[in-house]
N, C-alpha and C positions, 0 to 999 in steps of 0.2 A: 449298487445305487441306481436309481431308477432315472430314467432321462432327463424327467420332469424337475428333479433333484439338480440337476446336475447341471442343468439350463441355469438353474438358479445361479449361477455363478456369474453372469450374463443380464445384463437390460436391456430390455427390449427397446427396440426403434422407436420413436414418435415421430407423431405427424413433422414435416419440414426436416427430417434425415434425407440424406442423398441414399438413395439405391444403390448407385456406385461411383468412383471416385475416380475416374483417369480408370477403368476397365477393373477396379477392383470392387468385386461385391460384396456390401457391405451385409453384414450378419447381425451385429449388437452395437450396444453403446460400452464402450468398457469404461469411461467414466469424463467428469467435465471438472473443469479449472481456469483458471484466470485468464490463459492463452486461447483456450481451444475444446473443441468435444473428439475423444479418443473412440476410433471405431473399432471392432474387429472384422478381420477380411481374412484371405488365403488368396495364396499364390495359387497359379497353373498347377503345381505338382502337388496342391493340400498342403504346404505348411501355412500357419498361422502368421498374420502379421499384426500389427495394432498403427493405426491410420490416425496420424493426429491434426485436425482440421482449424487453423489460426482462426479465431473469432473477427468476423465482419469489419472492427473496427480498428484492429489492430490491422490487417491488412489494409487498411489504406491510409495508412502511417508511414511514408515513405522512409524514413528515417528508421522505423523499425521496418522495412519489409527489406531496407538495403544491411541491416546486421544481422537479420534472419537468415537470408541469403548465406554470409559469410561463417555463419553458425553451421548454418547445414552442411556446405564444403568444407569445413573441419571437420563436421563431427564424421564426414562418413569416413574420413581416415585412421579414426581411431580401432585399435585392434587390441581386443581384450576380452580376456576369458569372460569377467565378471562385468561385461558392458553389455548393454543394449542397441548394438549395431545399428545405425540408421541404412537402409537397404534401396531406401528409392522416395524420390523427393518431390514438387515442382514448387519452388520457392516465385515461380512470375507470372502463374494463374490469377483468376482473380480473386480465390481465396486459396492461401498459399498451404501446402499438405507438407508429413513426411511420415515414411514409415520405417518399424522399427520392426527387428524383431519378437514374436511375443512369448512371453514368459510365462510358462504356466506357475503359477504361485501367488498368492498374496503378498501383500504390499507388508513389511516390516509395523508399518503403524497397522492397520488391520489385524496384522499376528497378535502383538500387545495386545490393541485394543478388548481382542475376544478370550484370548488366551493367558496373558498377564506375560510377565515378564520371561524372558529366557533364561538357562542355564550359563554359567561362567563359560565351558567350552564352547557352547554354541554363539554367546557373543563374540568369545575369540575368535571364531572362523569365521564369524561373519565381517566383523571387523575390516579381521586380515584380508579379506575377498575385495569389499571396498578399499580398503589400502590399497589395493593391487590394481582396480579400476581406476583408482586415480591415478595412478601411473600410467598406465596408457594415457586419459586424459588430459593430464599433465602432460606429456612428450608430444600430446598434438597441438598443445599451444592455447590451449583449454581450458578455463577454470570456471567450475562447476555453479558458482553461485547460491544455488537453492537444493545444495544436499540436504537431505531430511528425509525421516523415515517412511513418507509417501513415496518418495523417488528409491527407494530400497526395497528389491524384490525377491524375495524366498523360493529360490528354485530348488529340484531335490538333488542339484549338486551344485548349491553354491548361489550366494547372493549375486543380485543384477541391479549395476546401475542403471538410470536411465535420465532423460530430461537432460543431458550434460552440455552446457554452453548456451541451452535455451531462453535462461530467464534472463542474459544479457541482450539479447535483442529488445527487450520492452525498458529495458533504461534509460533510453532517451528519446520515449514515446511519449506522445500529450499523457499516457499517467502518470509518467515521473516528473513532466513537467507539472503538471499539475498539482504534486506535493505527495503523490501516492507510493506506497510502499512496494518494490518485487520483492515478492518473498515471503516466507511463512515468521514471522515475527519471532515466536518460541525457538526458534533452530537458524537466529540471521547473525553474526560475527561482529564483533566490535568498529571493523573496518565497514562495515555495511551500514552499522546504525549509526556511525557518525560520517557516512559518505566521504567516505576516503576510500581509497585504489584499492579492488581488489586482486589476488593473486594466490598462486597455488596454497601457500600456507592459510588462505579463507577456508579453502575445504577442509584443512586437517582441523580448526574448528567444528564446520559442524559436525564432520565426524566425530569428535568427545560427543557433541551432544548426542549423536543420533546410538554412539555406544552408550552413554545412561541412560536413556528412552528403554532399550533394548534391556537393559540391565533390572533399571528398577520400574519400567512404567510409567515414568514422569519428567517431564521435562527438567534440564539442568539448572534452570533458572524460574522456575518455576512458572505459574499461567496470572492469568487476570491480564489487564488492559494493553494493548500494542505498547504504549509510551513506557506504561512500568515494567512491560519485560526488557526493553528496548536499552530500558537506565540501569537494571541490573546487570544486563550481558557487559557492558561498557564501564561500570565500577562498582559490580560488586563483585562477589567470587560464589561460585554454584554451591547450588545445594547437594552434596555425595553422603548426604548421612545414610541413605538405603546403599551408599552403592556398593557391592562387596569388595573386599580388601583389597582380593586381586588383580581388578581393576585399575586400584588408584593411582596407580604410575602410570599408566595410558592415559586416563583420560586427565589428568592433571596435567601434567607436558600439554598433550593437544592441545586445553582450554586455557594457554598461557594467553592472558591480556597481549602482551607482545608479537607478534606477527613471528619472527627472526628465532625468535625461544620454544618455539612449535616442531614437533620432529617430522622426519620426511614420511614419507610412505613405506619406505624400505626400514626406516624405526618404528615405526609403529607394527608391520608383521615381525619384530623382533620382539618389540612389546608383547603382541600378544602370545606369543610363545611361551614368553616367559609367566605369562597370566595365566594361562594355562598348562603346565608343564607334562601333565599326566596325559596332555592328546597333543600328540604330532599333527601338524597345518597338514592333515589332509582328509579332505571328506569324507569321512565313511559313511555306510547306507546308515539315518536313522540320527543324522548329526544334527534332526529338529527335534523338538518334544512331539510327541505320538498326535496332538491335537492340531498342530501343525502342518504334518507330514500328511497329515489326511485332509486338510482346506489344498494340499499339493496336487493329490490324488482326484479334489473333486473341480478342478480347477482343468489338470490334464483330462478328466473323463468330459467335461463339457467341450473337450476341443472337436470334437467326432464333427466333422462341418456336411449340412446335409449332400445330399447325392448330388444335387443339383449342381454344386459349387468345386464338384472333384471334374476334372476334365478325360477326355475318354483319350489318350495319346495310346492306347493296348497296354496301359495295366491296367489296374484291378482294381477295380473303385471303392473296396472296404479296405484299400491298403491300412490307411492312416487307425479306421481301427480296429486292425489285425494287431497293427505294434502296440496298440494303449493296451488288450488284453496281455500282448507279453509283456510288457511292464515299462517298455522302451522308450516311450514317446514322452516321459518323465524328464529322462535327461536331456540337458541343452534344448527344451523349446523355448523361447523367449519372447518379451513384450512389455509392453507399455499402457502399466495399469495408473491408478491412484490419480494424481493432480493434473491432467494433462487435457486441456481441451476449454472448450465453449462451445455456446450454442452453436449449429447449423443450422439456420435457417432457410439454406439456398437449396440449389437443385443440385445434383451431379456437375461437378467440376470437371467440363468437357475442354478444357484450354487443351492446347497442344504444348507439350512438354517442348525440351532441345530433346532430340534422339539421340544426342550422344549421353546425356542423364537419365535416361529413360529405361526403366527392365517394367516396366507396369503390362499385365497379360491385356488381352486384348480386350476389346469391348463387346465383342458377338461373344453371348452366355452362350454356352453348349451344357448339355446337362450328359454326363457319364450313364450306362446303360445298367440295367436293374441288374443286380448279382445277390444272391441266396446265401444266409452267413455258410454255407456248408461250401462252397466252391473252393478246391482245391488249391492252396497256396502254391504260384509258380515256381520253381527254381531261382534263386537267381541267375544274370545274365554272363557269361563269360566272359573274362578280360580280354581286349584284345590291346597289345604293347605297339607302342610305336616311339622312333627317338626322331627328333624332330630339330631343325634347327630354324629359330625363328626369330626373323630380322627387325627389325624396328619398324613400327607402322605397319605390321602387319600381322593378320588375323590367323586361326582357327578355327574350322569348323568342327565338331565331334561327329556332327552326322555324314560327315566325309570318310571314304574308307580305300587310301590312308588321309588322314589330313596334311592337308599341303598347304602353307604359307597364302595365301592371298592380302594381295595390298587393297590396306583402305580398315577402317575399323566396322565395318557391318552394323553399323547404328541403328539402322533403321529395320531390318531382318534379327530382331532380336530373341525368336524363338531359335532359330540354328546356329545363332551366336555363341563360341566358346570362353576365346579369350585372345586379345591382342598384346602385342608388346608395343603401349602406347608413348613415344617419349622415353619417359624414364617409368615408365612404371606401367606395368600389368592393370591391364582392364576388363571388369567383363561387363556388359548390360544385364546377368544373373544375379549369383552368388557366387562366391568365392569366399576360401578359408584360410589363411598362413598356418598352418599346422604349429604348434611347438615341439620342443624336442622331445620332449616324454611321449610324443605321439606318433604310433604307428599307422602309415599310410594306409589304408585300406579301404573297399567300399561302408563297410560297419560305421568306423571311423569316419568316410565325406557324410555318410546319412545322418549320424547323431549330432555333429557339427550345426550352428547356428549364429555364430559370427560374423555374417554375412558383411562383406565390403563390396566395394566396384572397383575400387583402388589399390595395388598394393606396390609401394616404390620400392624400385632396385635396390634401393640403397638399404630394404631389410630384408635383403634375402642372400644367400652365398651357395655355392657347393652342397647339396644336399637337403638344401631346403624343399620341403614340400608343399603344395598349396590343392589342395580341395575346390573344382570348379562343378556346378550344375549348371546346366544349359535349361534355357525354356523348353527345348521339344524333349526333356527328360533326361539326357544324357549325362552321366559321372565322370570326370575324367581325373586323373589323378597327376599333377606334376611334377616330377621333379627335377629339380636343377642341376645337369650336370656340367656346365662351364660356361665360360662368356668367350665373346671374339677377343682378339688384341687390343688393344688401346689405339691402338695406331691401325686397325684393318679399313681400307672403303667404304666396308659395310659391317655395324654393327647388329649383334643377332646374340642370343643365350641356345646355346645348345640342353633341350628338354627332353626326358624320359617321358612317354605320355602314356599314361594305361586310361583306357576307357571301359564302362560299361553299358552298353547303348540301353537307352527305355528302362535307368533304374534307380529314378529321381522317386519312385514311390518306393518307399522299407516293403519288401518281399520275402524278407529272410532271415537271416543270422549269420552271414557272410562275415 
């Protein structure tokens, strides 16, 4: 595919875009919505982010800029495979931003739209995948409000929520006071259209819907005016004549009028199992239609971020695409496409963050030095093991050798910055991974990782847990847990297995 192609994935700037955002520079428009205009950017080390910028007027809506606020410190602790990790934020600039991780794929409505509807197995997996994002969501206290198939993202291993707990911040903005609607009317919940509370069982609502969308191409309630989709969702009962057979136990339960009569997330990936029998919930290569898999393809091949925007820390400045040729950069990239943005019309939002919220790279652009596609791909870098015991309030450095404990969280030194044991819970001003258990530690393994938090509390991690940390000056380090102090010690500390790989936050390999 030719670059020119492949750009096409991508809109271009207009006049009154910011250049850059808190040191992030900005590349494209990935699209605009009711809140905000969504950018694309990259981190220090070339991963992809998508930058989502609150619209003028809702930023100074104090009453939404204080639920925005509490949106965003939930959402960055939510931790899931199938989420779109919020990675770094400033919710008290003067127009408020956050960043996600970015998802190479099309948006689930985009797929239909061009494509037409999915296969039976490929809505069960997808399903299932959401079902499983709202479980993370859910357990952080979260409920999604405006799931729908703009907000459902097609990656080549597995759907990505995204948008989660956002559209609650503008409900009790002069546009709900106003009489205005959040939300996409064809895919809004009985509880929504008659303003009543909502709560997790809202989302397993639009999930029915956004599984018929997926299914047959059409909304469950079919289209025409706000008010008459609004009276059918609330008393009538969907249209499933397209839907296939195997479906209609999922999505009938889901779309119960009743809140209470809706099955959990952990029923619905049962559901879908059973709707699918002949494919095991696990993704294999090729679990989209071929027309699909290729909008994936040209989605990751527009990620290649020009030279200017890869940082020169001694790698190798076509790292990012060394890995799109091996096929790598497919899995687990993530973002924040479809409904997410408004206008910008300001300049570069230069406020000054709190440094303890802060991983945003710097603001002096450095441009990485010309390299030849033929330059020799390096080795990667050799491990080096350390066991570490680290007390509360207090830091690591990776570019230490050994790292030693320092008190204080390094807020402000955020490219040598590792990870603290902050309070109760691990922090980094990076990225960071909770590994699951099917997953083996590895660099391979931190590099294809994209679940980025800044947060992860004690309270989910035990004996053997592993976590995935990259550091701004490039640094991998790998964690693992092996015990805590006493209950009763002076000093509390988690005893850590630490392997690092110095300068190999750029994919070099196949380690």
């Amino acid at each position: 595919m030719s670059a020119e192609g492949a750009n096409q994935v991508f809109r271009p700037l207009v006049a009154g875009d910011p250049a850059t955002i808190a040191g992030y520079r900005i590349s494209a428009r990935l699209g605009e919505g009711g809140m905000g205009t969504v950018y694309l950017s990259y981190t220090p080390g070339g991963r992809p982010v998508a930058i989502k910028v609150i619209r003028p007027d809702l930023a100074g809506d104090p009453e939404f800029r204080r639920r925005f606020t509490q949106e965003v410190q939930a959402a960055q602790r939510v931790q899931g495979l199938y989420t779109a990790p919020v990675i770094d934020s400033d919710t008290e600039g003067e127009r408020p931003w956050l960043a996600t991780a970015y998802v190479a794929g099309p948006s689930l409505h985009a797929a239909v739209s061009r494509h037409g509807s999915l296969p039976v197995p490929a809505v069960a997996l997808a399903v299932a995948g959401i079902a499983e994002a709202l479980q993370a969501i859910h357990g952080a206290d979260i409920v999604h409000r405006d799931l729908k198939p703009s907000n459902v993202l097609l990656a080549a291993d597995g759907p990505r929520v995204i948008d989660f707990g956002i559209a609650r911040a503008a409900d009790a903005t002069s546009l709900t006071r106003s009489g205005a609607i959040v939300g996409t009317p064809a895919f809004m919940t009985p509880e929504q259209a008659s303003g009543a509370a909502c709560a997790p069982a809202t989302d397993i609502f639009a999930l029915g819907q956004v599984a018929v969308y997926a299914a047959t191409g059409t909304p469950a309630f079919g289209e025409g005016t706000s008010h008459a989709v609004l009276y059918r969702i609330v008393h009538e009962a969907p249209d499933l004549a397209d839907l296939p057979d195997e479906l209609n136990e999922l999505v009938t339960r889901c779309l119960a009028k009743d809140p209470s009569a809706r099955p959990t997330p952990a029923e619905i990936i049962d559901l879908c199992q059973r709707a699918s029998p002949q494919t095991e919930l696990r993704r294999p290569d090729g679990w989209l239609p071929p027309a699909v898999a290729a909008d994936i393809d040209r989605h990751t091949a527009a990620l290649v971020p020009p030279p200017q925007q890869l940082r020169n820390r001694g790698r190798i400045a076509l790292a990012v695409a060394a890995v799109l040729v091996a096929g790598l950069a497919g899995v687990g990239i993530t973002a924040m496409l479809g409904d997410g943005g408004g206008d910008s019309q300001d300049g570069p939002n230069t406020s000054k963050r709190p440094s303890r919220t802060s991983s945003s790279p710097s603001n002096s652009p450095e441009t990485a030095p010309s390299s030849s596609p033929e330059t020799t791909t390096p080795p990667d870098p050799n491990p080096v093991q350390y066991k570490v015991d680290l007390p509360r309030d207090y830091s690591l450095r990776f570019a230490d050798d050994p790292p030693k404990p320092i008190e204080g969280g390094l807020y402000d030194e955020w490219a040598d910055f590792g990870i603290t044991l902050d309070g109760d819970e691990f922090h980094t001003n990076n990225a960071m991974v909770l590994l699951i258990n099917s997953q083996v530690g590895s660099l391979k393994t931190c590099r294809a990782e994209t679940r980025y938090a800044e947060f992860i509390p004690l309270s989910s991690v035990s004996k053997g847990t592993q976590i995935c940390v990259t550091a701004g000056t490039g640094h991998i380090g790998l964690i693992t847990i092996r015990g805590f102090s006493p209950e009763n010690a002076p000093n509390q500390y988690v005893t850590l297995d630490l392997t690092i790989w110095r300068n190999a936050a750029e994919p070099v390999g196949d380690s």
